[in-house]
N, C-alpha and C positions, 0 to 999 in steps of 0.2 A: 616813351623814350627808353631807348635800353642802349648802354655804354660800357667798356670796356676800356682800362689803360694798358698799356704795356709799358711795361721797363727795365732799363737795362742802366746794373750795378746802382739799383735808388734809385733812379731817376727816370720821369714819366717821358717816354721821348714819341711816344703814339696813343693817342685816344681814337678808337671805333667804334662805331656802330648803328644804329639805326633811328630814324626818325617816324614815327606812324601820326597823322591828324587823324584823332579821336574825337573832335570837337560834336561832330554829330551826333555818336554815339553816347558821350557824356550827358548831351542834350536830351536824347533821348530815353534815359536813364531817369534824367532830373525829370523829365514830363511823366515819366510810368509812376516814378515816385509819387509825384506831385498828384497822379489819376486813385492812384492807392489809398491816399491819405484822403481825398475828397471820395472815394466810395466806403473807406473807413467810418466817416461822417457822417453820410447821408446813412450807414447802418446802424449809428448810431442814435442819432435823431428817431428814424423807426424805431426804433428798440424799445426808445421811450416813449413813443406816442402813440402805438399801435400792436395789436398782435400779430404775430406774424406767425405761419405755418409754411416748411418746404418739406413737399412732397416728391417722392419718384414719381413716374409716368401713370403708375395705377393709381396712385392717390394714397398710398402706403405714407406716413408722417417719419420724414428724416430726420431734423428741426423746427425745435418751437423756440419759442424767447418766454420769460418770464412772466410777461401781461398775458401771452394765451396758459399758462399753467394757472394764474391768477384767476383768471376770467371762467377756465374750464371746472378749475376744482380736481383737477391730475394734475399727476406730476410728470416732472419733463421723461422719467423712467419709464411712465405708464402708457404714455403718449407715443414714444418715438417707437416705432416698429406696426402700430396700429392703425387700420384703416381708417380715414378722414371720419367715415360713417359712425364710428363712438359717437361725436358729437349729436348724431343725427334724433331729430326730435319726434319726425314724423309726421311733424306739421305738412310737407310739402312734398306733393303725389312724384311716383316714379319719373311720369314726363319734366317734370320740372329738372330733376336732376338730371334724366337724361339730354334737353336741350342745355344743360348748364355745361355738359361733356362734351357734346358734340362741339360747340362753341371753342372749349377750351384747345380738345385735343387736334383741331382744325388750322389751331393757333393764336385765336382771337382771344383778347384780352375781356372775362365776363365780368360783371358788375351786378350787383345784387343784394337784398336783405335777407340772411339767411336765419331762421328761426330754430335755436339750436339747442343741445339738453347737457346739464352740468354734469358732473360724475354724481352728486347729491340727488338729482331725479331733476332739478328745478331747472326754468328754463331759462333763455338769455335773445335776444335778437342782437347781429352782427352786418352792419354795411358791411361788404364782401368784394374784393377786389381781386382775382386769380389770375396771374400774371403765366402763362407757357414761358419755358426758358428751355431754348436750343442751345447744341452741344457747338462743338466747331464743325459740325456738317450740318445742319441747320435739322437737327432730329428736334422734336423735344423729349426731354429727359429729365426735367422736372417742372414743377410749379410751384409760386410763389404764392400764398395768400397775403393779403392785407388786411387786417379786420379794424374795424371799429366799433367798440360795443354802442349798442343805442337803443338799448333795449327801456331805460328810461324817458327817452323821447317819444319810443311807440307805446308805454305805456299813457303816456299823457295825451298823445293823438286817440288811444282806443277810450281815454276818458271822456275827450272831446267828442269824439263821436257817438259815445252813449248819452253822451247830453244833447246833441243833436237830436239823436233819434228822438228822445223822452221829447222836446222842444217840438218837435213834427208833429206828435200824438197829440201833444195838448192843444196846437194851432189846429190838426184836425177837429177836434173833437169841439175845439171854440168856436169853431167855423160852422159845425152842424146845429150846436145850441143856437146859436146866431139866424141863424139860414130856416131853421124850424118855423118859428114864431113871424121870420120876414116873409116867408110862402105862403103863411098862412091869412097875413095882412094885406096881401099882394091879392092872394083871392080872395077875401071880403072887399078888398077897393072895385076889383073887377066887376063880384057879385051886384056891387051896389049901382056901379057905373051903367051894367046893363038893366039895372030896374028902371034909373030915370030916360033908357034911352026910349 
């Protein structure tokens, strides 16, 4: 509302001006608010619960949060300007990363365990989430990682499974102890069977 009085010798003898409904627009103010403050949050929440890496289009690192400086053993100085590959351990052959690209830069959102190398040399495994994120022409122009370390998880699955295997061998090897002496009682039964026939 915008107004205006006039007056003449003190005294207000005409008010003008104009009336606009804003109502929508107020509305609309309060929802972007309201949307800011809830992606505030959920950035939040990430912040705390995961590592996060955004990338330009090459894979070049814009931002990290604290948990991946944590996680990496760099610092957010060392990280930002550098290509994703620092981390790279070597564990996992060209193709692997190549269909990890094609995937991403296609637009598709990848998922994955990536087996990854600290600045210290040591290594680390990360459930992997790369999220593409288009501009307002629907380019992509960066990417979001997600990580969650779980490198203690696959350490305890690569324990299980070395127990397993050890577990195979000795069933094997019990099975041939076992199976020796019963082949060998199998043909004396035979042997004797066809003496009385």
């Amino acid at each position: 509302m915008v107004g205006k009085a006039e007056f003449v010798r003190g005294k207000c003898t005409r008010l003008y001006g104009s009336v606009q409904d804003i109502h929508h627009k107020k509305q609309t103010e309060l929802e972007l608010k309201k949307s800011y403050q809830a992606l505030a949050d959920y950035k939040k929440a990430l912040d705390q619960s995961a590592n996060l890496i955004l990338t330009d289009e090459e894979g070049y690192i814009i931002e990290v949060n604290d948990h991946t400086c944590k996680l990496s053993g760099y610092t957010r100085y060392e990280l930002i300007g550098q290509h994703t590959r620092i981390n790279k351990s070597g564990d996992h052959s060209e193709d692997f990363y190549e269909e990890m690209w094609r995937d991403i830069s296609s637009g598709k959102i990848w998922r994955g365990d990536l087996h990854n190398k600290r600045k210290d040399g040591s290594s680390y495994w990360v459930d992997t989430i790369i999220v593409p994120m288009k501009n307002e022409h629907g380019i992509i122009h960066q990417y979001l990682a997600i990580r969650n370390d779980i490198t203690e998880k696959r350490k305890h699955l690569e324990a299980i499974q070395l127990q397993n295997e050890k577990l195979r061998e000795i069933a094997w090897t019990q099975s041939h102890i076992v199976r020796a002496p019963l082949a060998r009682l199998l043909g004396l039964i035979q042997l004797t069977s066809e003496d009385h026939c």
